[in-house]
N, C-alpha and C positions, 0 to 999 in steps of 0.2 A: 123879877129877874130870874130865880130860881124857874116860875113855869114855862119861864122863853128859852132859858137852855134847855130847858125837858123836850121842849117842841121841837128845836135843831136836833137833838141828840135822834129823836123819833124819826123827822125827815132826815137826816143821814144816814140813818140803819136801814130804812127805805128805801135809799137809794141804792146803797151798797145791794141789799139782796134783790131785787128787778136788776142791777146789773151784771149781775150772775147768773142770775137764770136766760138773762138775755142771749149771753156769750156762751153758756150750756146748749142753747139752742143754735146759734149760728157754728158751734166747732162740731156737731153731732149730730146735725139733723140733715136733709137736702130737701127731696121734692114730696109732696103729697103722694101717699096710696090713695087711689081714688078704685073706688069698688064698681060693680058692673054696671049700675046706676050714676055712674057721675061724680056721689059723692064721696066727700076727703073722709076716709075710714082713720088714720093715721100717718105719723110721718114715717120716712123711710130712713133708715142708720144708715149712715154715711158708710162706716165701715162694715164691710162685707162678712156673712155668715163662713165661719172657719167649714169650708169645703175639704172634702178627703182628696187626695189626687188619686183615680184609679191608677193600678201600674198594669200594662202589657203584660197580656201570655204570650206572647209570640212576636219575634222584631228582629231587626237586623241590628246594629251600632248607628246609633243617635252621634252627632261628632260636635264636639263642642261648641262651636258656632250654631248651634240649633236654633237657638233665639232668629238668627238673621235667615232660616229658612222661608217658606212659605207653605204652611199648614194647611192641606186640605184633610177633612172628615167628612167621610162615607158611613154609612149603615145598609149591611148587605145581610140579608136573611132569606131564606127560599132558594129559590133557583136562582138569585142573585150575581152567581162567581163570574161568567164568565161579561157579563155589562158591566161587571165593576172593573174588571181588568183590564178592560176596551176602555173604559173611562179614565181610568190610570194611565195605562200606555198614551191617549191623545195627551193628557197633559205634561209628559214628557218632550214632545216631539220638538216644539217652539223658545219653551220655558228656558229663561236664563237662569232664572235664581235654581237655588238647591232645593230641593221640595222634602216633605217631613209629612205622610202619608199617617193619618188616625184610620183604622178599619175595625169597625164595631160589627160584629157578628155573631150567627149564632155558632156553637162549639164546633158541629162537625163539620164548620168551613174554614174552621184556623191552618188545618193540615194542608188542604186543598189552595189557599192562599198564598201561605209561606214557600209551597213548592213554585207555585208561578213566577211569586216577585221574585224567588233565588237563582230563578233561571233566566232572568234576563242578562244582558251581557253587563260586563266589568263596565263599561265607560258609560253604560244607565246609573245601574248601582252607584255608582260615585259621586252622582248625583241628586241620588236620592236614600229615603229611609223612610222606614214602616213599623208602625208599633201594629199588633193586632190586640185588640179588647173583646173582654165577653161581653153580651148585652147585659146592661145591668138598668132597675128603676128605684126610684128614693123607696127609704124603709118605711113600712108599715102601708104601702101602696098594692092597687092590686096587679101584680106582673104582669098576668096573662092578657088580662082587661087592657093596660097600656099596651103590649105586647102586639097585639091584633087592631087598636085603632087605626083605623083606613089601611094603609101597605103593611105587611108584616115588617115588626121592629121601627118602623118608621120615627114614632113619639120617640125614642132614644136622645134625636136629636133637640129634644126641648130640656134635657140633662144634663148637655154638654159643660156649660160655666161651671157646675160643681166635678163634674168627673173629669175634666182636663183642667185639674184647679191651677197647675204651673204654667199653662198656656197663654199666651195672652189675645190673639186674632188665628182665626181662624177662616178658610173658606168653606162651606157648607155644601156638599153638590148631593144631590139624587144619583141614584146609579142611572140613570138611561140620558146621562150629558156625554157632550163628544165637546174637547175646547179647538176650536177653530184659532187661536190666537195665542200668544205667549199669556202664561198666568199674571207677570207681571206686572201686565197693562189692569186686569179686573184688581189685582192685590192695590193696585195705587188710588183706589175706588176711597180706598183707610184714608189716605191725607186731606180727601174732601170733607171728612166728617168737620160736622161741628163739633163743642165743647158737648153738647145734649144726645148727639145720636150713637147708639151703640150698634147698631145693623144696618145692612144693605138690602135690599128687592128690587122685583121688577114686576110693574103692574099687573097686574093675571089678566087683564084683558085691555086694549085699544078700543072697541067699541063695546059702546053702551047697549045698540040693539043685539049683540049676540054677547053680552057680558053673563057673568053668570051669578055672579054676587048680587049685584043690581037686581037681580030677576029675579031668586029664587031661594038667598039665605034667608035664614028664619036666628039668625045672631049676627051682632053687632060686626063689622067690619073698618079696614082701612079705607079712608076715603071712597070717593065716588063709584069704585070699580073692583075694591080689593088688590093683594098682591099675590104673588106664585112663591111657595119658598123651596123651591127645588133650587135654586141658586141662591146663597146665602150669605153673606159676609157677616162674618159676628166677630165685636170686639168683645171676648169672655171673660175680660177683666173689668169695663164697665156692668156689663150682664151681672156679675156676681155684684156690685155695686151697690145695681138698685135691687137686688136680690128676686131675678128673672124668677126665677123658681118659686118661688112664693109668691105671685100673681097668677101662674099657671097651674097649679095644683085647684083653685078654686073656681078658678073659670072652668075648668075642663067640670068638676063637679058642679057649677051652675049650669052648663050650656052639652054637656054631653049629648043630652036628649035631641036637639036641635042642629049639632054639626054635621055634618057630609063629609068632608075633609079631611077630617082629623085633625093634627099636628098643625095644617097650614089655617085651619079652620083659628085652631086656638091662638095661632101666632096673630092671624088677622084683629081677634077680637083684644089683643093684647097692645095693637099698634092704634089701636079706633082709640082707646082710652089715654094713647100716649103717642098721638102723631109725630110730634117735636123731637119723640128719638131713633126715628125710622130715617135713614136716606134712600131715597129713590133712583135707580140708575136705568136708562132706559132699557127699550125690549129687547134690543139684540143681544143683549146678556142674558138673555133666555128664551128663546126665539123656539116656540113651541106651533105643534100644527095648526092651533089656533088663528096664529097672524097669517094664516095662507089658503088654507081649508074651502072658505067660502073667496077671499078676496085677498090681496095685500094689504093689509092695515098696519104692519110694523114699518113707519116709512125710514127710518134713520139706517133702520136693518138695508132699504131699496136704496140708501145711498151711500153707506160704508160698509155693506155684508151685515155678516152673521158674526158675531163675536164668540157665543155660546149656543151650539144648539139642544135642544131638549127632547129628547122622542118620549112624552109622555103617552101614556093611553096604549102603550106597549108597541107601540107602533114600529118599531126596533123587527119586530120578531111577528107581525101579521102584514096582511095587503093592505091594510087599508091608504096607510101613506108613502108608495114606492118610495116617491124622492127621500126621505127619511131613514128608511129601511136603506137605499144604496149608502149612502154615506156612511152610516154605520158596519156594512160589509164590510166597506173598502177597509176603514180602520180595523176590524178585529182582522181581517185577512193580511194587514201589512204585517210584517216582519222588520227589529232593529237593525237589519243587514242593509234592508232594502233603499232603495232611492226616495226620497218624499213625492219626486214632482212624478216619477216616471212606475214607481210602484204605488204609490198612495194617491194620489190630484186624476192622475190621467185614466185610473183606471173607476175612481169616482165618477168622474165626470162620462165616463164611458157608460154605466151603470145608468143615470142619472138623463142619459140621454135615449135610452131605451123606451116605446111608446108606451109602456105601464107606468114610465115614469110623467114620460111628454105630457101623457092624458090627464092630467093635474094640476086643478091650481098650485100645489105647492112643487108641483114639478117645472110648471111653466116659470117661477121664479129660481130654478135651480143655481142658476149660475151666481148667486148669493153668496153661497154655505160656503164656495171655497174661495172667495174675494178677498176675505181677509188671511187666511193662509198662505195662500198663493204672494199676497204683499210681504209678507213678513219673512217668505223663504227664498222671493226677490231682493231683498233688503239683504238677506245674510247672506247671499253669494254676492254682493255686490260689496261685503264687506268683507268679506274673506278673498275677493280676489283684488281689491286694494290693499289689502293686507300683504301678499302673495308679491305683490309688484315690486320688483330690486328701486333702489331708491337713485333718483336720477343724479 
């Protein structure tokens, strides 16, 4: 009798502790780290690493409703000012929401910045708001080293989740985007996520025989083709989750040798190891010379436009892609006084229709870039002058 209670007493003390360690695991653990090899290194803490929030040198008034803005962050370093401000000004023009501008830069472009944004007019500004930041990289890292990987300042962008620790999404752009569409429409990109995905992309390439991942990386990537992260959707509160930052420190020091890319290089080899939390949104969300160059291959872009266009490869500012290079004119030369359709569209299209442009695949598809534009600023005079109308 005595050694049969001893034996309950054993298997209940047994059970109590397995079911404690059970429930230790399920309230504190999530998903497997998985190392560059596949395999589970360890688990990941649910709760996120206490991040410092940088604060702004340089900003207008932030206004209480911040939260309900929509966040875009830029990294502008070099000759960067005056494509970041073209890229700020286009996403004004359509945008309903209030927008809340991150600008990471280097020092002696905070001066040259803060003049631009302060001079736009009263009924921008009220619209919108702008913190400026120094570049800054995690401590004990090497600055310069990060600093110079592929674009100057670029890796910034893979520090974000800790230095925007109060922020919760974020859009990501490259300076050399122009948005052909309200922000709105890509911000609503966030409600498709799933419960697993913390980002958005957009394939780096439609075909395999001119793809460039497929061809030529010597490290791991996203699926069949790789993605582009010059358009970026990041939720930074999942990112700090699974503690983004602490995957990317180690990959860049395994694969440094091997990338081309940089930043987009490491973001890729970070999605290959964790597909399930990448969302994919097609190419017109970043509709690069790529889809045009040899052929059309962005087909969704040949049937609703261009949502986001992208002038990588500096093509903004060389011959190589007229059609490109006009649409960018038209935008930095418009003026907030000006008319959209008759100072901005018409004078594009005028551009656009020039035979340096004509003479181009990507020119022969011109009439694309401003499709979706041209809908959206149909749409608002057809509701401003229903608006307009005395009531019968």
């Amino acid at each position: 009798m005595k050694r049969t209670m001893i034996l309950v007493f054993k298997l209940g003390f047994t059970v109590v502790i397995v079911g404690a360690v059970v429930m230790f695991y399920v309230l504190n653990f999530k998903n497997p780290v998985r190392n560059a090899n596949g395999n589970i290194e360890s688990e990941v803490e649910l709760q996120p690493k206490d991040p410092k929030n940088q604060e702004p040198v340089q900003g207008n008034k932030i206004s209480d409703e911040a939260e309900s803005r929509i966040h875009i962050a830029v990294v502008a370093c070099g000759e960067r000012l005056e494509e970041t401000i073209v890229m700020l000004k286009s996403s004004t023009l359509l945008t309903k929401s209030k927008l809340q501008f991150h600008i990471f830069a280097e020092n002696d472009l905070h001066a040259p910045f803060k003049k631009e944004l302060d001079a736009w007019p009263d009924g921008v500004k009220e619209r919108t708001a702008y913190s400026i930041y120094p570049i800054t990289f995690p401590d004990g890292e090497n600055a310069e080293e990060w600093k110079k990987l592929f674009k100057p300042c670029a890796s910034q962008r893979l520090f974000l989740p800790n230095i925007l620790a109060n922020v919760d999404s974020i859009l990501y752009v490259d300076t050399d985007i122009l948005f052909m569409r309200p922000l709105d429409d890509i911000w609503a990109f966030f409600g498709k996520f799933n419960s697993s995905q913390i980002a958005a992309l957009a394939p780096e390439s439609e075909d395999a025989a001119t793809g460039w991942y497929n061809r030529f990386a010597r490290h791991p990537f996203y699926g069949k083709l790789g993605v582009n992260s010059g358009v970026m959707l990041m939720n930074l509160t999942r990112m700090r989750i699974v503690n983004w930052q602490d995957y990317i420190l180690p990959y860049y020091k395994q694969y440094k040798l091997k990338i081309t890319w940089g930043d987009q290089d490491l973001i890729n080899i970070f999605f290959h190891y964790h597909p399930e939390k990448l969302y994919i949104y097609p190419c017109q969300w970043n509709y690069r010379p790529d889809h045009c160059m040899y052929m059309s291959v962005c087909k969704l872009a040949e049937m609703d436009g261009v949502s986001v266009l992208h002038g990588s490869r500096g093509v903004y500012h060389n011959e190589k892609q007229p059609a490109f290079k006009a649409v960018y004119t038209a935008m930095k030369q418009y003026t907030f006084d000006g008319d959209l359709k008759s100072d901005l569209v018409d004078k594009a299209n005028a551009l656009l229709m020039e035979p340096t442009s004509r003479g181009t695949n990507c020119g022969k598809v011109s009439q694309l870039y401003f499709k979706q534009f041209q809908k959206h600023l149909h749409d608002r005079k057809a509701q401003d002058n229903s608006q307009k109308k005395p009531p019968s």
